[in-house]
C-alpha positions in Angstrom: 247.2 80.8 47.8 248.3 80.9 43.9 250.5 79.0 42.5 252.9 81.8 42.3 253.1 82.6 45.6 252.9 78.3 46.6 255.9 77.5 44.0 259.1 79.2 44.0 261.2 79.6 41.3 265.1 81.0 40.5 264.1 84.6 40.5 262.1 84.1 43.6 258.9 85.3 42.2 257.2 83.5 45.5 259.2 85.4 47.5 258.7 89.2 45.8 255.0 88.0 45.5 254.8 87.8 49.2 256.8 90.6 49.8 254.4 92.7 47.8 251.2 91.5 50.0 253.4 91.5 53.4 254.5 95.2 52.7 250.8 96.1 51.9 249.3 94.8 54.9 251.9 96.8 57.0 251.5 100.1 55.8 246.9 99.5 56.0 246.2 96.9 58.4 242.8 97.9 59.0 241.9 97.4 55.3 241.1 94.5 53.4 242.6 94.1 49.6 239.2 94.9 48.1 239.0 98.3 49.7 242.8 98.8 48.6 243.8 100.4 44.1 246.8 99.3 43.3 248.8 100.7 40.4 251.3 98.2 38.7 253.5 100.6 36.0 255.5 98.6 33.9 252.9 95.5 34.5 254.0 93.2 31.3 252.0 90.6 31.3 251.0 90.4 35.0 251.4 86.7 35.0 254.0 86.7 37.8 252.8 89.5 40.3 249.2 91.3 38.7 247.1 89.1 38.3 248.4 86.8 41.5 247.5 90.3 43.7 244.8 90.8 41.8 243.1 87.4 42.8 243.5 87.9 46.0 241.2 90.6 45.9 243.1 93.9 45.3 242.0 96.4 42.9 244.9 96.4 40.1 245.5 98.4 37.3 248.2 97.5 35.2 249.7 99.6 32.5 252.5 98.6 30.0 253.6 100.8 27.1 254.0 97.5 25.4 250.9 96.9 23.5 251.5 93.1 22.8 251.6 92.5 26.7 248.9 94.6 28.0 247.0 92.6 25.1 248.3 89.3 26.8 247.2 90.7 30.5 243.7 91.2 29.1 243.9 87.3 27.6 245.1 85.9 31.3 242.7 87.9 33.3 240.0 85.9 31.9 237.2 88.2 32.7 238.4 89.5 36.5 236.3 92.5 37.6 238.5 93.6 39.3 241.7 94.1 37.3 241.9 96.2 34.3 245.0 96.9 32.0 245.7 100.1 30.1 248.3 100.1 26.9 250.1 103.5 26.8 252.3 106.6 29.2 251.9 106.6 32.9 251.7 110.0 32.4 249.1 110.0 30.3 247.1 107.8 32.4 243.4 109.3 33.9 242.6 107.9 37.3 241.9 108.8 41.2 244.9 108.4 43.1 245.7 104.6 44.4 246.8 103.2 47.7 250.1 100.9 46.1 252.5 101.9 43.1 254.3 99.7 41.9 257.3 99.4 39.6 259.1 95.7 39.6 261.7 95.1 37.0 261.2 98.1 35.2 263.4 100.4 36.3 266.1 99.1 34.6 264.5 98.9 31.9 264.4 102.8 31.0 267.0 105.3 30.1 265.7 107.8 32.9 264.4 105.6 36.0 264.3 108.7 38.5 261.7 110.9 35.4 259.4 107.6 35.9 259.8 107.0 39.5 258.3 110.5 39.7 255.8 110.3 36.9 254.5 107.2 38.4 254.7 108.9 42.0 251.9 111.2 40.7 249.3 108.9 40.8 250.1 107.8 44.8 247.7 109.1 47.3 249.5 111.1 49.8 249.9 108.3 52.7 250.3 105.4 50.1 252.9 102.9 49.5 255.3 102.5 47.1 257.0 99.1 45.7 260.2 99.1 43.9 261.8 95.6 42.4 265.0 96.0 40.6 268.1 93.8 39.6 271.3 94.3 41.7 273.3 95.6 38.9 276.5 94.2 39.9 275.0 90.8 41.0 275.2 87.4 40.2 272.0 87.7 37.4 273.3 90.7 35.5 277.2 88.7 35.0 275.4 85.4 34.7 273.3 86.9 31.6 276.1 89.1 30.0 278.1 85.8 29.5 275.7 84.1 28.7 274.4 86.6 25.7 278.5 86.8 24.3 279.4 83.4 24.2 276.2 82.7 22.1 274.2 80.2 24.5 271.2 82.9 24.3 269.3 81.8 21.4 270.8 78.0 21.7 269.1 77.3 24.5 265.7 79.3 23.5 265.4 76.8 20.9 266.6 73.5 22.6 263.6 74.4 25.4 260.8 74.5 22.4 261.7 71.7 21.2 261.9 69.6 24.0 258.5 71.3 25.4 257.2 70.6 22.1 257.9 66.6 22.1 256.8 66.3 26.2 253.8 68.8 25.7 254.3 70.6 28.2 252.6 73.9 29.3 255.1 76.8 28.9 255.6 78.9 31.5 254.3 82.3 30.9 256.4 84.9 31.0 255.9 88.0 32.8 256.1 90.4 29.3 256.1 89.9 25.6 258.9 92.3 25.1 261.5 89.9 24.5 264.1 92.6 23.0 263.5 95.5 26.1 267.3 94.7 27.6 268.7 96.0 30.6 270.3 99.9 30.6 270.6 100.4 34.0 272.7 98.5 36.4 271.8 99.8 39.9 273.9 99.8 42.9 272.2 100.5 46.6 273.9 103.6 47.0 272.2 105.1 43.7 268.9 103.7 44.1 268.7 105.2 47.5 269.8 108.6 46.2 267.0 108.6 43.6 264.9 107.0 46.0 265.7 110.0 48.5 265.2 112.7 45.4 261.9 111.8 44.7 260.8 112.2 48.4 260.9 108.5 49.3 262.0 106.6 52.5 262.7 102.7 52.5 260.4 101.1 55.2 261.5 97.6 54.3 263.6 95.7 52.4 264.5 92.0 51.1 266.9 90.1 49.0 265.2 88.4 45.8 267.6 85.1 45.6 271.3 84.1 45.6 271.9 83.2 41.6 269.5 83.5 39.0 271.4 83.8 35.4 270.9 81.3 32.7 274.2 79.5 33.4 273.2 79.0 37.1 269.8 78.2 35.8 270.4 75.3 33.2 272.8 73.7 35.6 271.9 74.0 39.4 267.8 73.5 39.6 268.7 69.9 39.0 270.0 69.3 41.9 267.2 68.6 44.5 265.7 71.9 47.0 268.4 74.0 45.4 265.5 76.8 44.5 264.0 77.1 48.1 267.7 76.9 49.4 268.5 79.5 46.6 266.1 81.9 48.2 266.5 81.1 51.8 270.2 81.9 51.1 270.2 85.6 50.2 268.2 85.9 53.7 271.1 85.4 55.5 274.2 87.2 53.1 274.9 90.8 52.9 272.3 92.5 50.4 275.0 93.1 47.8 275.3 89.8 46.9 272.0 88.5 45.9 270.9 89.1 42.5 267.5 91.0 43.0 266.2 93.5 45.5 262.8 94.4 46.9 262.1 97.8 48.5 258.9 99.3 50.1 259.1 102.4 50.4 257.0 105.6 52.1 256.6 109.6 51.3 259.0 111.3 53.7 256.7 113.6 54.8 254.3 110.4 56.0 257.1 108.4 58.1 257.5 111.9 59.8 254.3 112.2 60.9 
């Protein structure tokens, strides 16, 4: 087990982490992660969900159009035969067809998420499963943030954290990309991801809430108070999808699940 998937956090990256390799096992249970390419579009830095799947075994290739970060991936790989990270277009990218897409917190990210949902689509053998991980764009996070951004806290609290990590030494967390200025343009209900979702030939076969709360207000003040992250995630379990603050969706080809 990493120490990802053993540690949970306020964006429940445990959680996602194992909903990624829970999801995976479903849709191949007779093969084991070595036998299984997975393509991770969008990958950042990989810290939080590449390189955990690709140490436990699974054939990952990550790509990022983000130089900086695929440059970062290579750094954190640390020589793993096994995952390989490619700066550029998904479009553009040259490779057999893999078992796993996957595309978590990126969606958002681009001004037309159904054009790479379907570029990224291409490169998805024909039974093979596909991972989406997206923001609920109405949640908790996403109002949490916007506040957070306006009243100026942002870059306050950026610099308190440095210094304090600075004078404890500390290990920073690493963050999952080096883009620190790629924002949010899309906020994304149910009802639309399923539409684009269903336009691009795709079926939900599972699905999870990420956590409760997750913005920075929620996250300077309520961590402190003892069990609140695993209760955080625990939480969104048991509400209505629409109010937790992230979503995780496996999805299938329609013309598989009808088989």
């Amino acid at each position: 087990m990493t120490d990802i998937e053993s540690t949970e956090n306020l964006w429940g990256y445990a959680k996602r982490l194992r909903f990624v390799r829970e999801s995976i096992a479903a849709a191949f249970p007779d093969k084991a992660p070595s036998e299984l390419r997975i393509l991770d579009v969008g990958c950042g830095s990989a810290a939080q969900l590449g390189l955990p799947l690709a140490h436990h075994g699974y054939r990952l290739t990550g790509i990022d159009m983000h130089a900086p970060s695929i440059a970062k991936a290579r750094e954190l790989a640390d020589g793993l035969s096994n995952a390989r990270f490619v700066a550029g277009n998904v479009d553009g990218l040259d490779a057999e067809p893999f078992d796993v897409v996957i595309l978590s917190e990126v969606l958002e990210h681009v001004r037309e998420p159904e054009s790479l949902l379907r570029s990224s689509l291409r490169h998805l053998r024909n039974d093979g499963l596909v991972i989406v991980t997206v923001p609920n764009g109405y949640g908790e996070f996403e109002w949490d943030s916007w506040f957070f951004r306006i009243l100026g806290f942002e870059h306050l609290i950026e610099k308190y954290k440095m210094r304090q990590a600075a004078k404890k030494g500390a290990r920073p967390i690493v963050s999952s990309t080096e883009n620190k200025e790629n924002r949010h343009v899309q906020f994304f209900t149910q009802r639309r991801l399923c539409q684009i979702f269903r336009s691009c030939g795709l079926t939900v076969v599972n699905e999870k809430a990420s956590t409760f709360v997750s913005g920075p207000f929620a996250g300077h003040i309520l961590p402190r108070f003892p069990g609140f992250i695993e209760w955080n995630a625990r939480l969104a379990d048991t509400l209505p999808m629409m109010l937790s603050s992230g979503w995780f969706f496996a999805l299938r080809p329609l013309s598989e699940v009808k088989k």
